[in-house]
Backbone bond lengths (Angstrom), bond angles and torsions (degrees), N, CA, C in turn:
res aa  C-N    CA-C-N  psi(-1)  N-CA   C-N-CA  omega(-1)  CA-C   N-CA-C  phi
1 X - - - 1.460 - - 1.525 109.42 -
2 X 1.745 128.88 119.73 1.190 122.04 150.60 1.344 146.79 -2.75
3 X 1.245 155.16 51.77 1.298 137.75 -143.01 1.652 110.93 -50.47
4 X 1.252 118.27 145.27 1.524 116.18 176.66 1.697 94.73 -61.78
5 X 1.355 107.84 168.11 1.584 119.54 161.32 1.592 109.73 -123.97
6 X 1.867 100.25 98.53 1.601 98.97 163.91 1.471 108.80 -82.18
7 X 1.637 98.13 139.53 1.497 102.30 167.92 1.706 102.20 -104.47
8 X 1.071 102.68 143.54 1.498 117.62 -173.86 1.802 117.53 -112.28
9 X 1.016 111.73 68.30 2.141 112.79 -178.87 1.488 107.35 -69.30
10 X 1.022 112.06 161.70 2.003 113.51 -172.95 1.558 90.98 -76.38
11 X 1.331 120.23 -39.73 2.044 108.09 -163.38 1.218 98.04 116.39
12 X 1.358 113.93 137.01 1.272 142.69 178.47 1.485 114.26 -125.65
13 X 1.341 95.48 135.93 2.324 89.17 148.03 1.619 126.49 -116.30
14 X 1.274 78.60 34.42 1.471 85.54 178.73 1.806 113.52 -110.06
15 X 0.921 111.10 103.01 1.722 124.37 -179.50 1.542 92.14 -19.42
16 X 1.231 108.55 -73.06 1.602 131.16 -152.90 1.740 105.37 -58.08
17 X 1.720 115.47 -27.26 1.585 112.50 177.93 1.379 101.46 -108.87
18 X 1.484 117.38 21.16 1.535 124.64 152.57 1.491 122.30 -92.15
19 X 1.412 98.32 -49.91 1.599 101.45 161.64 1.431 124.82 -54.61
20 X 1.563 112.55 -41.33 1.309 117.34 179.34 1.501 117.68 -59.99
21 X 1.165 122.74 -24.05 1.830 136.24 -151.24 1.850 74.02 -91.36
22 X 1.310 118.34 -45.80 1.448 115.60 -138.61 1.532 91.34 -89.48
23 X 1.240 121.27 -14.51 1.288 110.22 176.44 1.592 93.87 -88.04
24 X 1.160 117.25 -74.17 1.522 108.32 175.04 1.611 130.66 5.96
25 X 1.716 109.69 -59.25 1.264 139.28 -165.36 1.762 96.81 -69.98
26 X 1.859 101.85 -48.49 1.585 99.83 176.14 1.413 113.88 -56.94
27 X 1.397 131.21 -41.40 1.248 134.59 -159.32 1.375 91.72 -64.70
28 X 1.473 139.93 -63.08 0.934 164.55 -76.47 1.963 85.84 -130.99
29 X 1.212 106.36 -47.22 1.549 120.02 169.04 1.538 106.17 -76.33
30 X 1.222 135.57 -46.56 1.536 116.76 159.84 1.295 146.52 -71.92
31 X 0.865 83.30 -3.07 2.157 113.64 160.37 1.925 102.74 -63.75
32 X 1.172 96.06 -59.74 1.442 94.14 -177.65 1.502 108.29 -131.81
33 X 1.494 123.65 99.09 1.466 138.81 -158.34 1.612 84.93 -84.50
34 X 1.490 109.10 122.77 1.961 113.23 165.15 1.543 97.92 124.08
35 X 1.015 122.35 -24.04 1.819 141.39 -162.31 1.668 90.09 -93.02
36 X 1.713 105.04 118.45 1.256 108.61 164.49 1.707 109.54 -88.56
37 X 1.399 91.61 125.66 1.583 107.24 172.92 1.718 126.67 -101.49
38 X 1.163 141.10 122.24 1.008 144.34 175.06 1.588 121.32 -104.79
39 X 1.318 118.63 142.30 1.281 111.07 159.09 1.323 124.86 -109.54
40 X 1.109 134.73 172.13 1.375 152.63 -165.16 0.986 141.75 -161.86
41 X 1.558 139.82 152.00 1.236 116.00 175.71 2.095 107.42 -148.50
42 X 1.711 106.89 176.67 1.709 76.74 -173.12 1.296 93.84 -99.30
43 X 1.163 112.78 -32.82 1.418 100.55 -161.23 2.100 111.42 -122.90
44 X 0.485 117.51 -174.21 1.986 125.54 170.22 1.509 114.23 50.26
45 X 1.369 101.09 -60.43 1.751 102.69 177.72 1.662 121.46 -80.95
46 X 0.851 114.08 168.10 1.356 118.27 145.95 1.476 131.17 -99.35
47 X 1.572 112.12 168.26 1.429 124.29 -22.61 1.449 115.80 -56.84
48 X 1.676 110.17 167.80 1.669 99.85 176.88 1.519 78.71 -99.02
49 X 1.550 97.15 174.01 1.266 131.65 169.74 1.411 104.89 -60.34
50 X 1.331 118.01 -44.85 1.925 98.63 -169.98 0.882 86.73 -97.65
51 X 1.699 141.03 61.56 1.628 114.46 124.99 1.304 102.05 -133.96
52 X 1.507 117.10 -0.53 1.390 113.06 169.66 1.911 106.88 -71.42
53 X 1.231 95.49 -47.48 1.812 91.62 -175.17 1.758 121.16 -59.43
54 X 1.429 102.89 -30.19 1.370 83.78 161.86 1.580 138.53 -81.43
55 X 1.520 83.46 7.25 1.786 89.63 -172.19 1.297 102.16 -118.17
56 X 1.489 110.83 47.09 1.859 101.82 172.15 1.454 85.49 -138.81
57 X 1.363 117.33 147.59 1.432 121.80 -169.96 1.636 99.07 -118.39
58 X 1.149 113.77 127.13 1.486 125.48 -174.65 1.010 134.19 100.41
59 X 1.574 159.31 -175.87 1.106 147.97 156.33 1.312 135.20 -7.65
60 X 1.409 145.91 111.25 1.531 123.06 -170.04 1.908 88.10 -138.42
61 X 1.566 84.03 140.94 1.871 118.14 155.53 1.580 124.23 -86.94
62 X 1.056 106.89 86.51 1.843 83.08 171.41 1.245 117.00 -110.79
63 X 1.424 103.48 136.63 1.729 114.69 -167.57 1.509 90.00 -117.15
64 X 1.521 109.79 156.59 1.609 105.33 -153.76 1.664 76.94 -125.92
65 X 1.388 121.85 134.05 1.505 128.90 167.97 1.378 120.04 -104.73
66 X 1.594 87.23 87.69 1.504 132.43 -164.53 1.429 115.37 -143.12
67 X 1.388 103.64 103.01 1.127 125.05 -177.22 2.038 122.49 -58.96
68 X 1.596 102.94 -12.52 1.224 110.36 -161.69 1.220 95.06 -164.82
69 X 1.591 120.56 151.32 1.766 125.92 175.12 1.887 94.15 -73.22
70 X 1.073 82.04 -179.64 1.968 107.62 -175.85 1.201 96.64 146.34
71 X 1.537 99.59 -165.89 1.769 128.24 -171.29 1.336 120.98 -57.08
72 X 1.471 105.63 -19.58 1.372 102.97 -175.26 1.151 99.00 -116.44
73 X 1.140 132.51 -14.71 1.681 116.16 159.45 1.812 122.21 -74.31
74 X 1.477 94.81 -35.01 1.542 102.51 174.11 1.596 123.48 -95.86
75 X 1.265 101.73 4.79 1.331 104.48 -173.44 1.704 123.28 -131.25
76 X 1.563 80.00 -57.14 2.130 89.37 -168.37 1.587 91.43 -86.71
77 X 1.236 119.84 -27.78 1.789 99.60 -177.31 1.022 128.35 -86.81
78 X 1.435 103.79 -11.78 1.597 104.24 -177.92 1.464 100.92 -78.70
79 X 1.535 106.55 -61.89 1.729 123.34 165.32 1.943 109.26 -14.01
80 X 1.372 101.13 -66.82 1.784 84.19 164.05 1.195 138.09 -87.33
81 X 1.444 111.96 7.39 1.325 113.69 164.86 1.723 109.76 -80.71
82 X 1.641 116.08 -64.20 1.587 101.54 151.25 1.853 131.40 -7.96
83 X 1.082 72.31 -55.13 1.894 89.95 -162.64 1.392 97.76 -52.34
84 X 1.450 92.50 -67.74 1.889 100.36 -164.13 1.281 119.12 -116.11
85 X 1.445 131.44 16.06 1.542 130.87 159.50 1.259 95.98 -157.11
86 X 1.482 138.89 61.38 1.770 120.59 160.76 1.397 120.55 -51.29
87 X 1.446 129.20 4.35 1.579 122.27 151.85 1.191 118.93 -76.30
88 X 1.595 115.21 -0.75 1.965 89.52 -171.39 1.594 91.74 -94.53
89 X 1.575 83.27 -169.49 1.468 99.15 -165.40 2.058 100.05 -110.02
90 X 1.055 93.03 129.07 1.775 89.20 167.24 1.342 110.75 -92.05
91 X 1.414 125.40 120.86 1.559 115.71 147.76 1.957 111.23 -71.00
92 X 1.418 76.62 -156.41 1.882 91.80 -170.87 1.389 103.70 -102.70
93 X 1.077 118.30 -179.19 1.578 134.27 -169.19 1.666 107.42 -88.11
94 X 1.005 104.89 165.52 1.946 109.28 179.25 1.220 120.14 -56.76
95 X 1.757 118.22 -30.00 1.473 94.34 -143.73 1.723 85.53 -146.26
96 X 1.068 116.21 -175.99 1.891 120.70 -48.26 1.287 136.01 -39.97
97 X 1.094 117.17 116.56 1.860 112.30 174.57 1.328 94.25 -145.40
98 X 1.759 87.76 165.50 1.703 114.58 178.02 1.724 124.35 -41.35
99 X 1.507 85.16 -61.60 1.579 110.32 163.64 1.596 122.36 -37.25
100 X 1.719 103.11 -42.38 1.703 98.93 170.92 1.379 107.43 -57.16
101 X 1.378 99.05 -39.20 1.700 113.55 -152.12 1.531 101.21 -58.83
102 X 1.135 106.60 -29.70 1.623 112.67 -164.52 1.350 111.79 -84.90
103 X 1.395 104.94 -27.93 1.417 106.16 174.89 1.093 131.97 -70.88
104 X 1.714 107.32 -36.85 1.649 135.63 -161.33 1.977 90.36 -81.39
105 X 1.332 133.04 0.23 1.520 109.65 -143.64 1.885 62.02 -148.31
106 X 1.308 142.18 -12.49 1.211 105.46 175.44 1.933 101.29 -105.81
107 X 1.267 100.31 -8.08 1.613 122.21 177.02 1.336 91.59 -27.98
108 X 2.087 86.78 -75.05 1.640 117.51 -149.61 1.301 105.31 -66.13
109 X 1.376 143.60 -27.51 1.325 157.44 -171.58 1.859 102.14 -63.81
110 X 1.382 99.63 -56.84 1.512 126.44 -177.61 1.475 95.33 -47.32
111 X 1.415 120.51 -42.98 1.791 115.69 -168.32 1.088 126.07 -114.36
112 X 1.552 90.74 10.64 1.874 105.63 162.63 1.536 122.32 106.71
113 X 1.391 104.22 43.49 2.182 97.45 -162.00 1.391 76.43 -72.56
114 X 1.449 89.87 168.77 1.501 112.74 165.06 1.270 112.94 -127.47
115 X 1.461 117.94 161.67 1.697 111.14 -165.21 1.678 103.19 -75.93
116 X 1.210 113.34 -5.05 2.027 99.50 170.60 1.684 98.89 -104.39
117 X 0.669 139.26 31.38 1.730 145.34 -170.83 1.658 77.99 -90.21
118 X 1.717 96.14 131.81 1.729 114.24 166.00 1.978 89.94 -87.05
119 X 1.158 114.51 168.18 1.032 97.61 -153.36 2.084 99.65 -143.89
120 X 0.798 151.75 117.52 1.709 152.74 -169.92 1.403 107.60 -133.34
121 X 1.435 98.58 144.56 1.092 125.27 -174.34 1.632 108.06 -100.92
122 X 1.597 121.87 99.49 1.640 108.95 -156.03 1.635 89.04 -98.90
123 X 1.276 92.15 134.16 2.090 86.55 167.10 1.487 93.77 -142.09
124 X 1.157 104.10 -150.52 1.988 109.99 -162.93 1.132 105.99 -140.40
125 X 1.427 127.24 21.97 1.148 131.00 127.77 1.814 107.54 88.72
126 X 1.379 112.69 -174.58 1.300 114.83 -177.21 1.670 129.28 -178.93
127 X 0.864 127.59 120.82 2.100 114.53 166.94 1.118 123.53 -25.92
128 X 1.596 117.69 -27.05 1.492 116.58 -134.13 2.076 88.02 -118.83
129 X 1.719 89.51 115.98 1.729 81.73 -168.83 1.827 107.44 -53.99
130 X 1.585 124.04 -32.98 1.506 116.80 -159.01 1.410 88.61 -62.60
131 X 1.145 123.94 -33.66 1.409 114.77 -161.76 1.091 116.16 -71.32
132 X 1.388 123.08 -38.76 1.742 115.38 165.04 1.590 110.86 -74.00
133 X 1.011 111.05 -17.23 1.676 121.10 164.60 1.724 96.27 -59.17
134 X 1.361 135.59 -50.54 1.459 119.98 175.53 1.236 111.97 -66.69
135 X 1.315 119.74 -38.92 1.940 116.63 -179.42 1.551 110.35 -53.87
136 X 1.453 93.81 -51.21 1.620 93.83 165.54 1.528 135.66 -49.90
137 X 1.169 107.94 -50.24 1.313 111.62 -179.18 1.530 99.30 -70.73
138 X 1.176 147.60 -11.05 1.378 141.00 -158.87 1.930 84.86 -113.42
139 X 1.045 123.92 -50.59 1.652 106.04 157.57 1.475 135.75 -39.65
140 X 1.238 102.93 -52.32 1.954 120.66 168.35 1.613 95.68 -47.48
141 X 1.562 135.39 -87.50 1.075 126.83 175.05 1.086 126.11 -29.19
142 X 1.297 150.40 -76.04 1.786 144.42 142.78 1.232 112.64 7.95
143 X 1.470 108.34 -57.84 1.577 96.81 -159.01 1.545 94.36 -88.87
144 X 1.014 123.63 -18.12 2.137 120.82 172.73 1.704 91.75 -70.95
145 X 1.504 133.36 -48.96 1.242 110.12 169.43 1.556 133.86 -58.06
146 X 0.941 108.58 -34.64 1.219 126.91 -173.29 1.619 115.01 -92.70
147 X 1.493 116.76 -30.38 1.382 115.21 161.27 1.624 100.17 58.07
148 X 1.425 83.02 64.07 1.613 108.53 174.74 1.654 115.19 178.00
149 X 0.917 114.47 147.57 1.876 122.82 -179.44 1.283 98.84 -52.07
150 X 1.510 114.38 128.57 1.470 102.19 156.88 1.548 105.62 -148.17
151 X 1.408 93.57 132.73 1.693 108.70 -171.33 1.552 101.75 -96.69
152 X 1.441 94.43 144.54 1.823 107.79 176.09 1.397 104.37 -82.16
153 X 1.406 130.60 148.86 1.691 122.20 164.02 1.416 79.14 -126.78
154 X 1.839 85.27 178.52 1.759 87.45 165.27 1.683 89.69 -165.50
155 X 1.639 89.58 141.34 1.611 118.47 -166.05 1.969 108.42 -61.99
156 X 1.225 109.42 -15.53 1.453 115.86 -163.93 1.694 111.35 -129.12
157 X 1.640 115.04 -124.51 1.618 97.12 149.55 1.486 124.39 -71.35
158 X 1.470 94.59 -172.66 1.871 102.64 -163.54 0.756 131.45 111.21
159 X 1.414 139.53 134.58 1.824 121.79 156.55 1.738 105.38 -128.62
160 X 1.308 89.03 154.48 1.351 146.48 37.33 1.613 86.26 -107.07
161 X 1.143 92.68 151.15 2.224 124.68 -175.46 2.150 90.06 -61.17
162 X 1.096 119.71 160.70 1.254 106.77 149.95 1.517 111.15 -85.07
163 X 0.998 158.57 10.94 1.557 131.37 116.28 1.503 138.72 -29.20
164 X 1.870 97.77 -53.27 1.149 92.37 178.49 1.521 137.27 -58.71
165 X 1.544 87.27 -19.71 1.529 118.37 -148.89 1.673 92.99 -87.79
166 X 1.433 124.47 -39.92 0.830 140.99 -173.74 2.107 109.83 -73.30
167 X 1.423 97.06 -37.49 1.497 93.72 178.02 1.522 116.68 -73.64
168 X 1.071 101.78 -40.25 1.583 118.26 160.13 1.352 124.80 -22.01
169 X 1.129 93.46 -82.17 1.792 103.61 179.99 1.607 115.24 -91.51
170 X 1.779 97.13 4.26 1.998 88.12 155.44 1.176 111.55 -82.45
171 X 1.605 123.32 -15.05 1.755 102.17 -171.30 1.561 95.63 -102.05
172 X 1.035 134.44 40.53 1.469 138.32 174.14 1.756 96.43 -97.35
173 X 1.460 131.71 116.65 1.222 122.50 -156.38 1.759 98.47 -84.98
174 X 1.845 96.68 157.79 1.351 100.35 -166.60 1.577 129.64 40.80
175 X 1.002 127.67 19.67 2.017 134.81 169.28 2.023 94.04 -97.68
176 X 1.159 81.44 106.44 1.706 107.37 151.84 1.506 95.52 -70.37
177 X 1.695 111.47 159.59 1.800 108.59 -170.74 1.845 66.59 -134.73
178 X 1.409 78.11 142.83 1.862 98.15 172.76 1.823 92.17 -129.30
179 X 1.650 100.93 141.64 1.768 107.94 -173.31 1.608 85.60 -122.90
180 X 1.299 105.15 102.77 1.544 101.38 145.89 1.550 107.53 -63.51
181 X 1.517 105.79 143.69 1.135 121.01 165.13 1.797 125.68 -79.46
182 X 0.862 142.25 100.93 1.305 158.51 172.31 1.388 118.46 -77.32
183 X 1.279 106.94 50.55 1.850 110.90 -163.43 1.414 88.76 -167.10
184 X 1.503 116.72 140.01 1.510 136.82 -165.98 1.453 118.77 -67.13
185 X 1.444 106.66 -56.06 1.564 146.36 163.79 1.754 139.81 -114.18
186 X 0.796 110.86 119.27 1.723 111.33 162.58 1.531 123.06 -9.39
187 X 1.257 110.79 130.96 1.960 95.25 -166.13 1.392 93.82 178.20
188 X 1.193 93.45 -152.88 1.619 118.59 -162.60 2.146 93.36 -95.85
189 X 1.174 109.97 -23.87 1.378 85.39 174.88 1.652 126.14 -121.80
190 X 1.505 98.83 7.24 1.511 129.64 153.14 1.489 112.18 -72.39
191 X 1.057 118.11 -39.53 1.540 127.31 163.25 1.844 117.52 -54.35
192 X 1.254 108.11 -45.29 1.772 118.46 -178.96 1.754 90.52 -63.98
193 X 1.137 108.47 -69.32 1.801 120.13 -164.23 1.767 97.50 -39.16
194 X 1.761 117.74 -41.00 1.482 105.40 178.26 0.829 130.01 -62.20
195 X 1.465 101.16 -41.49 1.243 104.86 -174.00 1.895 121.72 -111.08
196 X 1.343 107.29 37.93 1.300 129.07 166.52 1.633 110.22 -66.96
197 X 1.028 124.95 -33.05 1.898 136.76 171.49 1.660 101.92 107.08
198 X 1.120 125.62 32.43 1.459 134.09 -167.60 1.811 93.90 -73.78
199 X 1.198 116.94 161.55 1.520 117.64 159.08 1.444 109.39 -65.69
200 X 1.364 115.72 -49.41 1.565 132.53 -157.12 1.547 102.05 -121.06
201 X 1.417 114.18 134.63 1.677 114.31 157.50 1.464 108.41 -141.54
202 X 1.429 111.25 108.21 1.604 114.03 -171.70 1.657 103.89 -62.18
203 X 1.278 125.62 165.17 0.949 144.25 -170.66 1.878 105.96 -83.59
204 X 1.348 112.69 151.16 1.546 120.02 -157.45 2.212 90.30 -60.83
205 X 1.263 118.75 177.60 1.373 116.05 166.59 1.833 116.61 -78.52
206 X 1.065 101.92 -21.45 1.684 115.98 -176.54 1.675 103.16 20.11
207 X 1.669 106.75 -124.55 1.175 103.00 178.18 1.433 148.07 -90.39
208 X 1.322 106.25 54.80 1.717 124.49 -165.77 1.344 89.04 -68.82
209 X 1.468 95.78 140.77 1.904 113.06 160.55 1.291 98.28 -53.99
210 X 1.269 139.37 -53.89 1.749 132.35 -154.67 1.568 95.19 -73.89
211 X 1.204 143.68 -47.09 1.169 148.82 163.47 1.684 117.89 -34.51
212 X 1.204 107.68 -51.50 1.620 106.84 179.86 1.692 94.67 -77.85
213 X 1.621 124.63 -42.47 1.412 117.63 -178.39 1.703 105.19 -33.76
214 X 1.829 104.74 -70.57 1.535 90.31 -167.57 1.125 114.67 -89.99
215 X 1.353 132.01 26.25 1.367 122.18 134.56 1.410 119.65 -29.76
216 X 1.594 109.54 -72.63 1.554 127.14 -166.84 1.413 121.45 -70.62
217 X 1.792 96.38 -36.19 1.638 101.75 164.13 1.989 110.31 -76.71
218 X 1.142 126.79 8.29 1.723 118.25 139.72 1.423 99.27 -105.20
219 X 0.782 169.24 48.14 1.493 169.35 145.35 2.108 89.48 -116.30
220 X 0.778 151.15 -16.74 1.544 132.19 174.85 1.485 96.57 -110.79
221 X 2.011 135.79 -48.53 0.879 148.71 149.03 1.910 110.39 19.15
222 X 1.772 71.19 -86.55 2.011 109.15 167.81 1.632 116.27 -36.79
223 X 1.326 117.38 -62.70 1.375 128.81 -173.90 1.273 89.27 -63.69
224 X 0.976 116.09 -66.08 2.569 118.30 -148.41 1.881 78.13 -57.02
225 X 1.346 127.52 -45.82 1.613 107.60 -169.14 1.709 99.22 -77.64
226 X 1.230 138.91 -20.04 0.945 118.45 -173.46 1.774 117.09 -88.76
227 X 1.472 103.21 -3.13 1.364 120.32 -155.45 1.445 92.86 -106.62
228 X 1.287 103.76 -24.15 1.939 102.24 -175.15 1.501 102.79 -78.70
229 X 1.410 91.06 148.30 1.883 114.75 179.79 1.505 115.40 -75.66
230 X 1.569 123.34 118.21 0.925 127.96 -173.36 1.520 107.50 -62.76
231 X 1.667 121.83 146.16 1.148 114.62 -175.12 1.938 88.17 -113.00
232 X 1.609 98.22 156.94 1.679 100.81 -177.78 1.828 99.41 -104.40
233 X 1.686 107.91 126.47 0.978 92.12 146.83 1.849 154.84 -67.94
234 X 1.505 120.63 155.75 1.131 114.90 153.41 1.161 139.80 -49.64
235 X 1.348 134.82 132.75 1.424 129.05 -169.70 1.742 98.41 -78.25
């Protein structure tokens, strides 16, 4: 039997990064036509995650649409996966991958960078150092695509703050600052990145084809490791 694919988003109150998730989720179902897809969320919107998992009968994937590890990848999602389906399977989080990369660099293209544009990587930040360790590494890639510096900020914890990040490369003379957006959907921290005073703020990743791609490539990822034969060590 297929495993279902729950998708798991943190929750929004923002109409507009509800709609966005939900288009996402469609794309995400025409990627692979026959594949039951679900959405989810942990916290604010509906549905949550612990009442979607008890209501799918059979095998389940949940891929968490999470751009970066933290608390809710290491903590609150697993915690309700325990809780209310310890048979499914967790994959890993979104990011860093190529696929972001591709998205974040055809985003910014879409809203006009220009080749002297100083250039940031805006995400929403976190406590948890690996986790800005993923924002980072998803900056390093960008700027090898882009073949240009590109600094991570982040709207919440983190440093450098996007303020700082932002004062920075305003007194760099003549550099317009372009903010890729590093956030899935429209919200409360797609909102900071606008209105940070940037020249440029690319649009959230929502429903990019490359986005639903590695969705499914951690949704197969998951299985081939769960499907592989444990080998025993030697004493």
């Amino acid at each position: 039997m297929t495993p279902v694919l729950v998708l798991a988003a943190h929750g929004t109150r923002s109409a507009a990064g509800e709609h966005t998730l939900a288009a996402l989720a469609e794309t995400v179902r025409r990627a692979r036509p026959g594949h039951r897809v679900e959405l989810s969320y942990l916290e604010i919107s509906a549905p949550l995650l612990a009442d979607v998992l008890p209501a799918v009968r059979g095998p389940v994937v949940v891929v968490p649409l999470l751009l970066a590890g933290g608390y809710h990848a290491h903590i609150d999602l697993p915690a309700v996966v325990a809780d209310h389906r310890p048979d499914a399977v967790v994959a890993g989080w979104l990011g860093p991958h190529g696929l972001l990369t591709s998205a974040l660099a055809r985003k910014l293209a879409r809203a006009g960078l220009r080749a002297t544009d100083a250039v940031l990587l805006g995400a929403a930040g976190s406590s948890d150092p690996a986790a800005l360790g993923d924002v980072r590494a998803a900056a390093h890639r960008l700027a090898v695509r882009l073949a240009r510096p590109v600094t991570a900020a982040f709207a919440s914890a983190g440093t450098p703050s996007l303020e700082e990040a932002m004062e920075r490369l305003g007194s760099t003379p003549a550099a317009r600052v372009a903010i890729a957006s590093y956030v899935l959907a429209p919200g409360f921290f797609h909102d900071r990145l606008v209105t940070a005073g940037a020249g440029l703020v690319s649009e959230p990743l929502g429903a990019d084809p490359d986005v639903a791609a590695l969705i499914w490539h951690r949704y197969d990822e998951v299985l081939s490791r769960a499907a592989r034969p444990r080998t025993l060590r030697r004493a």
